[in-house]
Kinemage of the C-alpha trace (Angstrom):
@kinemage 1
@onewidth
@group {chain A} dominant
@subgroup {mainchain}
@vectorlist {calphas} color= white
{ca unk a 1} P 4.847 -16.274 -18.005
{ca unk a 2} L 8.251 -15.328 -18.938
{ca unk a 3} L 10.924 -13.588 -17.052
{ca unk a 4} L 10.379 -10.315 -19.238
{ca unk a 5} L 6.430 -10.563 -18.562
{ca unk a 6} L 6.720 -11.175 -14.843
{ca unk a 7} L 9.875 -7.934 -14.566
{ca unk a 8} L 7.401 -6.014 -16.724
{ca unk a 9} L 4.295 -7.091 -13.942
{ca unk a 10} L 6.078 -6.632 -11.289
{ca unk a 11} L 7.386 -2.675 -12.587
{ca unk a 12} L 3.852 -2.149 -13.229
{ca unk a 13} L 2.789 -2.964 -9.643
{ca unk a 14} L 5.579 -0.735 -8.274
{ca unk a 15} L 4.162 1.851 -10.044
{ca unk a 16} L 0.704 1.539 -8.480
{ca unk a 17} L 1.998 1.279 -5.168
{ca unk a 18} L 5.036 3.974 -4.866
{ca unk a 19} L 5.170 6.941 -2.893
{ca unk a 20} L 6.300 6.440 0.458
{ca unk a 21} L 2.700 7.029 1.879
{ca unk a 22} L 1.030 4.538 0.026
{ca unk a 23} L 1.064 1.584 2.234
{ca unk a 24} L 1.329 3.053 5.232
{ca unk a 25} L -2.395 4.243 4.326
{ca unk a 26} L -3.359 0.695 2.789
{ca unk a 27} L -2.557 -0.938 6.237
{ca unk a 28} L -4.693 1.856 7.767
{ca unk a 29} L -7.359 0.424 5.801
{ca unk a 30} L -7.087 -3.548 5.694
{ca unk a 31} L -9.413 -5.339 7.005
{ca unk a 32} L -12.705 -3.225 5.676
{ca unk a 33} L -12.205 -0.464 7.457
{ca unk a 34} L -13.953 2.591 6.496
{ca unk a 35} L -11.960 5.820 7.968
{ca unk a 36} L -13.036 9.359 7.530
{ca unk a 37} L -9.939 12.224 6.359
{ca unk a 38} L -9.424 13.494 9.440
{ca unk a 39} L -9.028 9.487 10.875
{ca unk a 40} L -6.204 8.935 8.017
{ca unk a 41} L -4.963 12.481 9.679
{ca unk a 42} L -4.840 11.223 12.923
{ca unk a 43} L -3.532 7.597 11.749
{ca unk a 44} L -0.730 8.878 10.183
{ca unk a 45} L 0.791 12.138 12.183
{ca unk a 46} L 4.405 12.427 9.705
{ca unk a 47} L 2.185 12.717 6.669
{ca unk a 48} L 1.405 16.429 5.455
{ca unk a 49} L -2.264 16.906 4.616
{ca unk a 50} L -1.317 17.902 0.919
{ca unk a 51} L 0.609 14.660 0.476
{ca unk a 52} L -2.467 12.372 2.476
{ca unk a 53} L -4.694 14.209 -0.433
{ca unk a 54} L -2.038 13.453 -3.418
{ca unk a 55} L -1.753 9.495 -1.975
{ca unk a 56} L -5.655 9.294 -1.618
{ca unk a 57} L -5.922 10.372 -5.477
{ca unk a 58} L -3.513 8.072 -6.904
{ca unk a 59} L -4.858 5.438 -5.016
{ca unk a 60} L -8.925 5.995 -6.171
{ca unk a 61} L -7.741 6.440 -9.531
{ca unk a 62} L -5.345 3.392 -9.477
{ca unk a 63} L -8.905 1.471 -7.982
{ca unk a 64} L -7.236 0.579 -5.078
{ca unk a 65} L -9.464 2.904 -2.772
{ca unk a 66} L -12.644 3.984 -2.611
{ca unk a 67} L -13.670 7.249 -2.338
{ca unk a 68} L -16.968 8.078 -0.318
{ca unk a 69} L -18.660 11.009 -0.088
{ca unk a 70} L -21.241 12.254 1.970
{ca unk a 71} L -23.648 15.286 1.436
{ca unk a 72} L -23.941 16.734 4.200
{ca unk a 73} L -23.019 20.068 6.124
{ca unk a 74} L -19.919 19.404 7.156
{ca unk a 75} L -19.500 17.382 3.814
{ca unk a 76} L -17.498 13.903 5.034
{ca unk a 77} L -15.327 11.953 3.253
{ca unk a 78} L -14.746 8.660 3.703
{ca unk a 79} L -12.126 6.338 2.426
{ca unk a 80} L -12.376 2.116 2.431
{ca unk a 81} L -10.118 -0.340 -0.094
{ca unk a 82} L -12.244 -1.383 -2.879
{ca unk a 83} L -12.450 -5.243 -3.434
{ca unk a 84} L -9.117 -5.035 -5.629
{ca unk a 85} L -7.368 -3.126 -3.107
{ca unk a 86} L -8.260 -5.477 -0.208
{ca unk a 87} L -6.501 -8.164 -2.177
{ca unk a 88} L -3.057 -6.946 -1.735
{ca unk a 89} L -3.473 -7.650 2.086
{ca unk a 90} L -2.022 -11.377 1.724
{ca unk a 91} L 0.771 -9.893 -0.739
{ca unk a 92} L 1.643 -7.222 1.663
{ca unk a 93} L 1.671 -9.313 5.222
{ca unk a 94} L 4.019 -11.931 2.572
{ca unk a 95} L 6.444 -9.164 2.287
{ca unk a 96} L 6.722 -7.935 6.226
{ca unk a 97} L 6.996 -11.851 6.760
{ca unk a 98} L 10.115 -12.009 4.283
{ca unk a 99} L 11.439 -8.342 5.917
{ca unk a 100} L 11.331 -10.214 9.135
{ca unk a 101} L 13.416 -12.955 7.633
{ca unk a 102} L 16.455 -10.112 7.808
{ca unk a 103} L 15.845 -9.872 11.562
{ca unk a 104} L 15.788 -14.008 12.394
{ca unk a 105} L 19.228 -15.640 12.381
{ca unk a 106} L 20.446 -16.924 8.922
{ca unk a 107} L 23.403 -18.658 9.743
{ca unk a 108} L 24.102 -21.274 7.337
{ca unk a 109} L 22.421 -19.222 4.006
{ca unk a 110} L 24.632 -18.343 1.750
{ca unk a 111} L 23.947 -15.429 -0.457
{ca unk a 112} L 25.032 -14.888 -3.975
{ca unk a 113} L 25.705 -11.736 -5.315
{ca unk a 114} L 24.217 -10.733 -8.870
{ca unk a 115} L 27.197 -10.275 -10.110
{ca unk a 116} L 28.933 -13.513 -9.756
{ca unk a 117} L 25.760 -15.468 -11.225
């Protein structure tokens, strides 16, 4: 892989996953859980339900989520990660590890700016 590939990946991915919903609702969903609307609703108070709609449809068509529905009167929805989507749980609990990396102490680690290099 070389640098351009991995930059152009790695855009490619933030595509998928911006919005500032988007993994907010993932981590509502890790672990195989299968919530209904009104669950994500409850989950996630700050979101609007236009915007919880919008995030939902990117996501299904992305083929990160699942989309279930059930025919019944009241119709239900459900929502679960598909297999694909599931598999950004390691990735994502990476990334609050190295977040958490701000919080510890790094005395000693010297940092670099971009600039300089």
């Amino acid at each position: 892989m070389t640098p351009y590939s991995a930059a152009t990946g790695v855009e490619n991915v933030l595509k998928i996953l911006e919005g500032r919903w988007k993994l907010i609702i993932l981590f509502h969903l890790f672990g195989g859980k299968v919530l209904r609307f009104s669950d994500l609703e409850r989950a996630i108070p700050a979101i609007s339900q236009k915007m919880l709609i919008q995030q939902l449809r990117q996501m299904e068509n992305d083929g990160i989520v699942l989309r279930i529905v059930h025919h019944q009167v009241p119709p239900k929805v459900e929502y679960r990660l598909t297999d694909w989507g599931q598999a950004l749980c390691p990735a994502l609990d990476a990334l609050l590890k190295w977040a958490a990396l701000k919080d510890k102490d790094l005395t000693g680690m010297v940092f670099i700016p971009e600039e300089s290099l």
